[in-house]
C-alpha positions as CSV (number, residue, x, y, z in Angstrom):
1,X,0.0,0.0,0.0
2,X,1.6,3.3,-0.9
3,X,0.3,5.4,2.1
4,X,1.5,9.4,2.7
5,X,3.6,9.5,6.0
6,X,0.6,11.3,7.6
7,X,-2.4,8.8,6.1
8,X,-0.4,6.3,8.1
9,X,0.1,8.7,11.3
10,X,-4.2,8.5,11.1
11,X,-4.2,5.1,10.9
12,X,-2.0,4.7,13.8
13,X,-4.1,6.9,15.9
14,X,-7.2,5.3,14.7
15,X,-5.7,2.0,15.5
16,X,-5.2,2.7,19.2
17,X,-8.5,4.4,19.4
18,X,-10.3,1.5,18.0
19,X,-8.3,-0.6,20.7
20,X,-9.2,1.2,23.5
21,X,-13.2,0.9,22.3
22,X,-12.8,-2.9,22.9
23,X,-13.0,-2.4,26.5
24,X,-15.6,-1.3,29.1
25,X,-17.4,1.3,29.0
26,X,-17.2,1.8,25.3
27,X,-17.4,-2.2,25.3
28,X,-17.1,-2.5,21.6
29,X,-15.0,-5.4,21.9
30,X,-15.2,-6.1,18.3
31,X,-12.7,-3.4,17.8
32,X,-10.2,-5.4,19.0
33,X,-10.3,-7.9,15.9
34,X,-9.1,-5.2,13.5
35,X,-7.7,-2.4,15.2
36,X,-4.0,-3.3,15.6
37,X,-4.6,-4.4,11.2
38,X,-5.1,-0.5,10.9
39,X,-1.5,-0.5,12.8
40,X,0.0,-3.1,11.0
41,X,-0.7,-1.6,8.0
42,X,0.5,1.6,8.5
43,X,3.8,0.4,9.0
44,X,3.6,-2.1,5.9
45,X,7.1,-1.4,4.0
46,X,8.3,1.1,6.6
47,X,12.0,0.8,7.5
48,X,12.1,-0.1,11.5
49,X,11.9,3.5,12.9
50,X,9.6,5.1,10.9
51,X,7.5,2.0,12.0
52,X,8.2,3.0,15.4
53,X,6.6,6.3,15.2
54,X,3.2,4.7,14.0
55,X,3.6,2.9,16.9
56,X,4.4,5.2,19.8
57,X,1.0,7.1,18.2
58,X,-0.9,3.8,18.4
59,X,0.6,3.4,22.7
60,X,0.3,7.4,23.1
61,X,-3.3,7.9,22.2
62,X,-4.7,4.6,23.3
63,X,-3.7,4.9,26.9
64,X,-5.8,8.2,27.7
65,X,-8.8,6.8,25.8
66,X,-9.1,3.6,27.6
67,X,-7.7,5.0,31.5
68,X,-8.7,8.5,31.5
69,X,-9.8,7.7,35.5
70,X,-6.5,8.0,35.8
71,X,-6.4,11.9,35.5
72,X,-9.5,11.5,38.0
73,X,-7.8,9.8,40.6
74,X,-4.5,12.0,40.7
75,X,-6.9,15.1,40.6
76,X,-9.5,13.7,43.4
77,X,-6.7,12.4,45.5
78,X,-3.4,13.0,44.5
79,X,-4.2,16.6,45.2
80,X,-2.3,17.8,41.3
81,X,-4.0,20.4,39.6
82,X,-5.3,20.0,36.2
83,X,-2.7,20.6,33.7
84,X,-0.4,18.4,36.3
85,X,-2.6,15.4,36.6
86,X,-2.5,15.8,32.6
87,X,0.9,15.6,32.4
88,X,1.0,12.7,34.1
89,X,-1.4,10.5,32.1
90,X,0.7,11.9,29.0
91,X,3.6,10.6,30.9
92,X,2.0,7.3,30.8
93,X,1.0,7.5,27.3
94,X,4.2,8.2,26.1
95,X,5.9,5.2,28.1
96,X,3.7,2.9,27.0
97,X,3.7,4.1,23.5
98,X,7.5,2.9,23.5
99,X,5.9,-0.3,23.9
100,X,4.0,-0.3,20.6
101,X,6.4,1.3,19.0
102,X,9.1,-1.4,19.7
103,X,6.6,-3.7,18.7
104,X,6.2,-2.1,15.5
105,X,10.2,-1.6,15.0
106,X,10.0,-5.6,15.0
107,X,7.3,-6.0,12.9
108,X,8.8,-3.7,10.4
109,X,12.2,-5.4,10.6
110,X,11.1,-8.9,10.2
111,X,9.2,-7.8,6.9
112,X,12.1,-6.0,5.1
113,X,14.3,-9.1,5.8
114,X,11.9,-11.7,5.2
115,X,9.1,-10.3,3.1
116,X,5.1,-9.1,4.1
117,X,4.0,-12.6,5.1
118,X,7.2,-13.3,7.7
119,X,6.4,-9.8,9.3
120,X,2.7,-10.6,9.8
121,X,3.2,-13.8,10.9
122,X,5.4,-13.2,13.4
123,X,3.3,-9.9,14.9
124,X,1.3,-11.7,17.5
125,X,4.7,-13.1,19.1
126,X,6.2,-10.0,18.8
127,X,2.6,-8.2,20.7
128,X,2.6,-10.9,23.6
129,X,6.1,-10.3,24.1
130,X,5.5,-6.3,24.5
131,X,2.5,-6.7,26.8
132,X,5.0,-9.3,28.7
133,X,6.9,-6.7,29.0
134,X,4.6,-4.2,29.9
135,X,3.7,-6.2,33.4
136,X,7.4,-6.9,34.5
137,X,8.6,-3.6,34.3
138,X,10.4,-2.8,37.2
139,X,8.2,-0.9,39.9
140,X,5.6,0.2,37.2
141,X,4.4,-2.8,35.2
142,X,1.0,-1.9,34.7
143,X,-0.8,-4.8,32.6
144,X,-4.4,-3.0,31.9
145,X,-6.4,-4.0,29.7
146,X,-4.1,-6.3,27.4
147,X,-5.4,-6.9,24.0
148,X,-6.7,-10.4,24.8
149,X,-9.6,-8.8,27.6
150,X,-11.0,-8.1,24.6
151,X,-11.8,-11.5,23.7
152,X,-12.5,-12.5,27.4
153,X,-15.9,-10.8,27.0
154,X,-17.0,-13.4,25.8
155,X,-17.4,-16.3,27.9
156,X,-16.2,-19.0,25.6
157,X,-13.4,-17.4,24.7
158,X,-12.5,-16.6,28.1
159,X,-11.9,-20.5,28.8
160,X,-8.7,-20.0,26.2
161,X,-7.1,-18.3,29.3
162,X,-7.5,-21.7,31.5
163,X,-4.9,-23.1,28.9
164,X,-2.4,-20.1,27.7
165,X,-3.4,-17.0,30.3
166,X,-4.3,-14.0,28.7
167,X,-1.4,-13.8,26.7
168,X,-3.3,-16.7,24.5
169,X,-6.2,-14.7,23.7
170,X,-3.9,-11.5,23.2
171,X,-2.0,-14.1,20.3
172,X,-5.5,-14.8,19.0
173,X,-6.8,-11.4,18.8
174,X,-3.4,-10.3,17.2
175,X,-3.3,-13.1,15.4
176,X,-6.7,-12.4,13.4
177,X,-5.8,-8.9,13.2
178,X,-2.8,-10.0,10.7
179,X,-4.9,-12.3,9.1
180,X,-7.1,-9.8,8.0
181,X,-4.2,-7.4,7.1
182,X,-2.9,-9.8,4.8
183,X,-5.9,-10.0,3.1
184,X,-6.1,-6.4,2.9
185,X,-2.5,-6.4,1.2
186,X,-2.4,-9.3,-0.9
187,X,-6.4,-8.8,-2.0
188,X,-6.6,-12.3,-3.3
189,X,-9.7,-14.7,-3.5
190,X,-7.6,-17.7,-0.9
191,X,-7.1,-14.7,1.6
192,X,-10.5,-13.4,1.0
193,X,-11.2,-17.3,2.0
194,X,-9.2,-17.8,5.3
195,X,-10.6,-14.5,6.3
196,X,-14.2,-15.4,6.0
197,X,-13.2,-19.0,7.5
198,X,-12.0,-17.1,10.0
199,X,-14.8,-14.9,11.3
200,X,-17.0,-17.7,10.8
201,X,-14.9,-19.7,13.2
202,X,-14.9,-17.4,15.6
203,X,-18.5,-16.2,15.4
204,X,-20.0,-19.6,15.9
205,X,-17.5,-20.1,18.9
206,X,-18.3,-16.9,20.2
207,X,-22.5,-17.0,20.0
208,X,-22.7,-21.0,20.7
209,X,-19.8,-21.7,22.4
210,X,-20.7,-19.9,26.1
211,X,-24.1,-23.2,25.8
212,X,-21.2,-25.6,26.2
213,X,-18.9,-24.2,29.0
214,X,-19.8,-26.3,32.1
215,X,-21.5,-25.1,35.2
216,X,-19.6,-25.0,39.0
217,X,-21.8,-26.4,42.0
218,X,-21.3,-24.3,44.9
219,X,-21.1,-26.0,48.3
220,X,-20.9,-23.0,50.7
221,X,-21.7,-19.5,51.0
222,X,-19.3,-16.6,52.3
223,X,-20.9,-13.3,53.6
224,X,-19.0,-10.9,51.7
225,X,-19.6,-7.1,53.2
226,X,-19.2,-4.1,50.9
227,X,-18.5,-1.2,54.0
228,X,-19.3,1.6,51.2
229,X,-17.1,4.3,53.4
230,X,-16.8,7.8,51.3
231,X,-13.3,7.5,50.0
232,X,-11.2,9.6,51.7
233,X,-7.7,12.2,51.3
234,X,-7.0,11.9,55.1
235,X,-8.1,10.5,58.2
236,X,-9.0,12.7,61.5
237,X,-7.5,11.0,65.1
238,X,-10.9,11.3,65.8
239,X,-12.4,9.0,62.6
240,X,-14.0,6.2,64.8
241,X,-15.5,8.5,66.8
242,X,-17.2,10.3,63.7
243,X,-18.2,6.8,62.0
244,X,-19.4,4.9,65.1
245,X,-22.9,4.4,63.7
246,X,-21.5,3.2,60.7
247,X,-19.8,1.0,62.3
248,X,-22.4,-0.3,64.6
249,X,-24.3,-0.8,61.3
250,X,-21.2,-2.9,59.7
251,X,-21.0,-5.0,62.6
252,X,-24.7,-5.3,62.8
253,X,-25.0,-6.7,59.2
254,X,-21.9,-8.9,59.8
255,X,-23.6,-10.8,62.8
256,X,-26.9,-11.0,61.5
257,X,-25.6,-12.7,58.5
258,X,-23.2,-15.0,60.1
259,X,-25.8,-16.5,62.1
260,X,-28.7,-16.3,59.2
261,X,-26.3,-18.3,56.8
262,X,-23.1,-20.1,58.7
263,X,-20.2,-18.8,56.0
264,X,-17.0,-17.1,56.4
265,X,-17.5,-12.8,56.7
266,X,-15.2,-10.9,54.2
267,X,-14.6,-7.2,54.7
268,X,-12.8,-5.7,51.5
269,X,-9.4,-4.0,51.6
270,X,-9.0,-1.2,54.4
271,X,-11.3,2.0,53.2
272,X,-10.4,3.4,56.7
273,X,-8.0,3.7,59.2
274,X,-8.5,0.0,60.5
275,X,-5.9,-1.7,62.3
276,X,-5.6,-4.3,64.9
277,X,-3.1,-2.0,66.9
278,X,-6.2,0.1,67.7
279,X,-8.0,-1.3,70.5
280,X,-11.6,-0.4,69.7
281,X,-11.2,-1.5,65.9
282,X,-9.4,-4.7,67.0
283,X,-12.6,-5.2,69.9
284,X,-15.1,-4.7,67.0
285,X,-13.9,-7.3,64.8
286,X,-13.3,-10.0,67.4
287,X,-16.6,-9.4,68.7
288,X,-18.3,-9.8,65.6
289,X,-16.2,-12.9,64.6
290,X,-17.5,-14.4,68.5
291,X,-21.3,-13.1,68.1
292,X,-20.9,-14.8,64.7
293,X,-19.8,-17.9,65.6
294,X,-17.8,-17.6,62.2
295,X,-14.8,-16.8,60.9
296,X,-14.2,-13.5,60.1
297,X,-10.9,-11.9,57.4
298,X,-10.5,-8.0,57.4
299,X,-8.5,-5.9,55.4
300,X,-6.0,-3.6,57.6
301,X,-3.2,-1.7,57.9
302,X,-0.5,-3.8,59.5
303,X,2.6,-1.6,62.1
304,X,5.1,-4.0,62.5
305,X,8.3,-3.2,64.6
306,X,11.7,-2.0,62.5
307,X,15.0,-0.9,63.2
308,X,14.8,2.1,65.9
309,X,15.8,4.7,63.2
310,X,12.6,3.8,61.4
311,X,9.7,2.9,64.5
312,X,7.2,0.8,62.6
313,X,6.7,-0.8,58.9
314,X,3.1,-0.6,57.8
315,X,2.0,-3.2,55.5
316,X,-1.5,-3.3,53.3
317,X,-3.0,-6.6,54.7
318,X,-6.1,-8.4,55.5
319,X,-6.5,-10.6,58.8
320,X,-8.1,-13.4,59.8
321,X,-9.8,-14.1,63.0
322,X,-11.4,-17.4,64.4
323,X,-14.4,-18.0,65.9
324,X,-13.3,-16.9,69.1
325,X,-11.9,-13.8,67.6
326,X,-8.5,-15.4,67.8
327,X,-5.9,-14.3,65.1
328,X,-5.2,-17.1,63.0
329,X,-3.6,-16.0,59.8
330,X,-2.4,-12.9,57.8
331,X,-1.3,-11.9,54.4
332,X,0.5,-9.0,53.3
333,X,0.2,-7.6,50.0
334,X,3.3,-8.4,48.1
335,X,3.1,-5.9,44.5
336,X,2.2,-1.9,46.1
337,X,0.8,0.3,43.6
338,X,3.6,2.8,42.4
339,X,2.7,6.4,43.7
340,X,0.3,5.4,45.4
341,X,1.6,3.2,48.4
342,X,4.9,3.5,47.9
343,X,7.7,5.9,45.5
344,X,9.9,3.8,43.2
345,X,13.1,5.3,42.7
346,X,12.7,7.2,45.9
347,X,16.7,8.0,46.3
348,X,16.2,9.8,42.6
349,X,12.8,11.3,43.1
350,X,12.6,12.7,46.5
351,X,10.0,15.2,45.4
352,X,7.6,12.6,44.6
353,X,4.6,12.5,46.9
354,X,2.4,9.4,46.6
355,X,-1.2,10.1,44.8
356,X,-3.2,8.7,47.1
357,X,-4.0,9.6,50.8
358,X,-2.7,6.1,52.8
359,X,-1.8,6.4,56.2
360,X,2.0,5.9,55.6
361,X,4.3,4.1,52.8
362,X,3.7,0.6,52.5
363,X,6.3,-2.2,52.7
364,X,5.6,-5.4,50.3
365,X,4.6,-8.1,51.9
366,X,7.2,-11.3,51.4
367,X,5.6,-14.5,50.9
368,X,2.2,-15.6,49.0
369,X,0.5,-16.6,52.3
370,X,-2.1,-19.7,52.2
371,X,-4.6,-19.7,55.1
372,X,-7.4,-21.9,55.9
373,X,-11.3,-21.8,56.1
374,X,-13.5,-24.3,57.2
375,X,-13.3,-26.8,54.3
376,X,-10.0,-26.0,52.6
377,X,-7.3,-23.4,52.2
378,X,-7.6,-20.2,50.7
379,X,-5.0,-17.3,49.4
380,X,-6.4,-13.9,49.3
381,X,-4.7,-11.0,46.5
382,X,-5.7,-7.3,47.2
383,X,-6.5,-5.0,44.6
384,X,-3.6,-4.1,42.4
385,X,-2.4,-7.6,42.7
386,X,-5.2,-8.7,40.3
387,X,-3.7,-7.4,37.1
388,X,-1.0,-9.7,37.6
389,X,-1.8,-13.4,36.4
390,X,1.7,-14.7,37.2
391,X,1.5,-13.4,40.9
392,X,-2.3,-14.9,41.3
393,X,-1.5,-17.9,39.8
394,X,1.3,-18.6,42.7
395,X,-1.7,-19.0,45.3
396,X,-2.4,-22.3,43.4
397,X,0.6,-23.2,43.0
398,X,1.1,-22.5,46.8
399,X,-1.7,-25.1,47.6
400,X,-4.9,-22.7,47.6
401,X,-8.2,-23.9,47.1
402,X,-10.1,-20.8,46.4
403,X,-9.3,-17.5,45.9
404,X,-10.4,-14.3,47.7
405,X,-10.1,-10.3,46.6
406,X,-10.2,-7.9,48.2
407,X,-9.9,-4.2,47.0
408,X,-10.8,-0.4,47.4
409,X,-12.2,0.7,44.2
410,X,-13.4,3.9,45.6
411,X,-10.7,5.8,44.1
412,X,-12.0,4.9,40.6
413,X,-15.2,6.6,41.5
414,X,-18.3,5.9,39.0
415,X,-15.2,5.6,36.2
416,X,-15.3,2.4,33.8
417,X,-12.1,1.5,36.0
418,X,-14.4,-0.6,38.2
419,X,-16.0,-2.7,35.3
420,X,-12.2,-3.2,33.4
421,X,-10.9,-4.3,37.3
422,X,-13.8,-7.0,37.4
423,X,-13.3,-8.3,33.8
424,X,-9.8,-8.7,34.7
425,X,-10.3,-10.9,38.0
426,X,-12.8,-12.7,35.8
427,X,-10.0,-14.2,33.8
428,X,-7.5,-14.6,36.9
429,X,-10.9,-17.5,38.0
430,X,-10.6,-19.1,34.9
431,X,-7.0,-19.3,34.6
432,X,-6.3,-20.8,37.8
433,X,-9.9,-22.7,37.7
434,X,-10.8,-21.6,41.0
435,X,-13.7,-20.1,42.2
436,X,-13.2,-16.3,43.3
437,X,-15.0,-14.4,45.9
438,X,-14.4,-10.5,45.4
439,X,-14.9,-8.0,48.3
440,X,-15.2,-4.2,47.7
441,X,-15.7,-1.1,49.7
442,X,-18.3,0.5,46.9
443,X,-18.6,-2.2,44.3
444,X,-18.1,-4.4,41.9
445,X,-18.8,-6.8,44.8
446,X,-19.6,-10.3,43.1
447,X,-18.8,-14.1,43.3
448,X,-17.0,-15.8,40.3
449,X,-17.0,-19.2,39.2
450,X,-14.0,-21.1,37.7
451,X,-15.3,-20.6,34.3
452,X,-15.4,-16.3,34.8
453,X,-19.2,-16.7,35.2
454,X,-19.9,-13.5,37.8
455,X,-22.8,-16.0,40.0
456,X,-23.8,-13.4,42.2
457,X,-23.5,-9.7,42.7
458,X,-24.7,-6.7,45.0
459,X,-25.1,-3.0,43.7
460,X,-23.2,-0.5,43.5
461,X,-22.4,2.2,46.3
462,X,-24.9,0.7,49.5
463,X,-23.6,-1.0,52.4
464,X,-24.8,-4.6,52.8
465,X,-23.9,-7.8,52.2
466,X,-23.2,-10.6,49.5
467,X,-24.4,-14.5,50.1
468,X,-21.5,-15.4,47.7
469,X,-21.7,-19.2,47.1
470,X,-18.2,-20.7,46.2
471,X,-16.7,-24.2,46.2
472,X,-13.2,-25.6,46.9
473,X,-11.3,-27.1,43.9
474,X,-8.2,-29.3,44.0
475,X,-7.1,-29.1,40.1
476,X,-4.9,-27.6,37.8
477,X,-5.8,-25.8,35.1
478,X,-2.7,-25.8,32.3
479,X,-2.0,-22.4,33.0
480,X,-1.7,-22.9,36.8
481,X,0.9,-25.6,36.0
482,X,2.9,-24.0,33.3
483,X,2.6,-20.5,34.2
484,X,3.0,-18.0,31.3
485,X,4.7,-20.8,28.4
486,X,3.2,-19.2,25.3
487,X,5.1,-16.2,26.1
488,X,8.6,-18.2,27.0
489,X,7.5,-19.5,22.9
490,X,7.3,-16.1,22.4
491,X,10.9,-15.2,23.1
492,X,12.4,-18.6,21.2
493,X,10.9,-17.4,18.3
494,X,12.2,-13.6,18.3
495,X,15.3,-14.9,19.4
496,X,15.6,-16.8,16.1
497,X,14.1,-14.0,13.4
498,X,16.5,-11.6,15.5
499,X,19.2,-13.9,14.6
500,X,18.3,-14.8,10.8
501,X,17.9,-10.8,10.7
502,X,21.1,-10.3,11.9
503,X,23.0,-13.2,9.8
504,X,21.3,-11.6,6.8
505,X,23.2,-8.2,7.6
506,X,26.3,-9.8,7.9
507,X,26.0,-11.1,4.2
């Protein structure tokens, strides 16, 4: 195609626009299956770096179409003014756009060594291995809404996830995406063909195959409680005092449910300045563990002693409590959200303050702790932790029967960030096959089955409770055992086209 440099600039923008459609709440997830052709075209026959450009415009503009909460957040609670809190999502943009654009830069390589088809073929690799890339990035990975959420819309697809993670629907929806631009470039009748084959394919998998994914029997019922606290900049000394009816209320509903329905009572993670070092927080919860006869895990803020020059670590945690409002296990959470509970780079950014209002910086919890419930053993994530399928998937691994989130979204607001954080922790049930009960200050507060099936739900910003029913499961889905192998495929096969590439320059 013999494109103008700035027809192929629009195409690059209109790519990542398009992309960012796909997900909630534009939830046009058919964009996804031809977006990142728009991309892939506008970089047909471009030498590497002018590919590159195409696509850092693809990373820079889909990033504040699909996270503009982002801007909300810093300006709600990271106290930034406007234009600041808009540099800051540009800041984002740009960093991830050097993402795309190295994707692009491979793309664009592979095709002027080894010809259109070569290039094409070997784009999906080369887009799993940048959104790899994207969630191990030292102290700021930040995996939101990969390609393949897309696809995991849609129930059936969403089972692909059990065998590959989401990096195997991210290949598939990449992988169509070339199909159908190298149909658009060679414009033949057999490419016309596997196209059509194609969407037909999918279509029939994606509108009859959801009949045939099977159905999870639940055998117990947890009381998940959504506290629905105003989310907060700071914290007076004098909170409890302030929020003792609301509190009464909490406990109330807690008991009543406990001895309505015998099930485990989840509180999400801390919206308020809870911690078992306060005496009348700490009395609360133990007495609404006894007068429920049941077990009871809270989220807190952990002090634990340090070294004198420091006084206390705090740690983002949840708690569990026995019956008799004994302490029985806790986990800390292990991956902190960058400028927000704690400052990367803190030695070379001393004037960064973090964006949210926590009561101190956070220290990263060490181990991925496995308690027990009545029944089987459990391993709670909190919040942030979700995005991360290699980090979830170590709480099977570690011998955890179910799975249990807990998370704040009350600094998203009423933004689509809720809705994408759900659909995310949707896949992390199906690719560990384990049932899922998700506790939330102000929503989405929901039990998930193993096959991403949300079973039951409570609305939205009101304080109650959830009858979540959930079972305990003892196998492995492929994923669980093999952890993230379709990207380690990934890297074999860039490793060799880099090397061919290479070996042809030295002719």
């Amino acid at each position: 195609m013999n494109l103008s440099r700035g027809a192929r600039w629009l195409l690059s923008l209109a790519s990542g626009i398009l992309l960012a459609f796909a997900f909630p709440d534009y939830n046009w997830p058919i964009c996804a299956w031809f977006a990142v052709a728009l991309l892939l075209l506008a970089i047909n026959g471009l030498r590497p770096s002018q590919a590159a450009v195409c696509g850092w415009l693809h990373g820079a503009v889909f990033y504040p179409v699909t996270i503009p909460w982002v801007f909300i957040v810093m300006r709600q609670y990271g106290n930034l003014n406007a234009p600041t809190a808009g540099a800051v999502l540009a800041l984002i943009s740009a960093i991830g756009g050097l993402l795309t654009a190295a994707f692009a830069a491979g793309v664009a390589a592979v095709s002027r060594r080894r010809g259109t088809v070569y290039g094409l073929a070997a784009a999906p690799f080369f887009w799993i291995l940048q959104e790899w890339v994207r969630t191990h990035l030292p102290n700021i990975g930040f995996p939101w809404n990969l390609a393949g959420y897309a696809a995991a819309q849609n129930l059936a697809l969403m089972q692909i996830a059990a065998w590959t993670g989401i990096y195997g629907l991210s290949l598939l929806v990449v992988a169509f995406n070339a199909l159908l631009a190298w149909a658009i470039l060679r414009r033949s009748r057999g490419a016309i063909v596997a196209v059509a084959a194609s969407v037909i394919a999918l279509s029939c998998v994606a509108m009859i195959g959801p009949r045939f994914v099977p159905g999870a029997a639940p055998s117990a019922v947890a009381h998940l409680v959504q506290t629905n606290f105003p989310q907060s900049e700071s914290y007076p000394a004098n909170w409890m005092e302030l929020h003792a009816g609301d509190l009464d209320e909490l406990e109330s509903i807690s008991v009543d449910a406990a001895r309505r329905a015998p099930g485990v009572v989840i509180w999400p993670e801390v919206p308020a300045p809870f911690s078992l070092m306060d005496p009348r927080f700490a009395a609360r919860v133990q007495r609404i563990a006894r007068d429920g006869g049941q077990d009871s895990l809270v989220g807190v803020v952990e002090w634990r002693a340090a070294p004198p020059s420091i006084g206390y670590h705090a740690f983002n945690s949840v708690v569990l409590l026995g019956p008799a409002g004994q302490r029985m296990f806790a986990y800390d959470k292990k991956h902190l959200v960058p400028f927000g509970e704690f400052v990367p780079w803190r030695k070379w950014l001393p004037f960064a303050g973090r964006i949210t209002a926590d009561i101190s910086d956070f220290t990263p919890g060490s181990a991925y702790s496995i308690g027990q419930f009545p029944g089987g053993a459990f391993g709670t994530f909190i919040c942030y932790e979700s995005i991360f399928p290699a980090e979830v998937r170590q709480f099977a691994l570690h011998g955890a029967r179910l799975l249990v989130n807990v998370s704040n979204d009350g600094w998203f607001g009423h933004s689509a960030a809720r809705a994408q954080h759900l659909l995310m922790v949707r896949t992390r049930a199906v690719e560990n096959r384990r049932w899922i009960l998700r506790a939330t200050n102000n929503g989405l507060t929901v039990s998930i089955d193993p096959y991403g099936r949300v079973v039951a739900s409570m609305p939205t910003d009101i304080r109650g409770q959830l009858d979540a029913p959930y079972a305990f499961r003892d196998d492995r889905s492929l994923y669980s055992r093999f952890g993230d192998w379709i990207v380690w495929l990934s890297v074999i096969l860039v490793i060799f086209l880099v090397a061919r590439i290479l070996r042809i320059s030295r002719r």
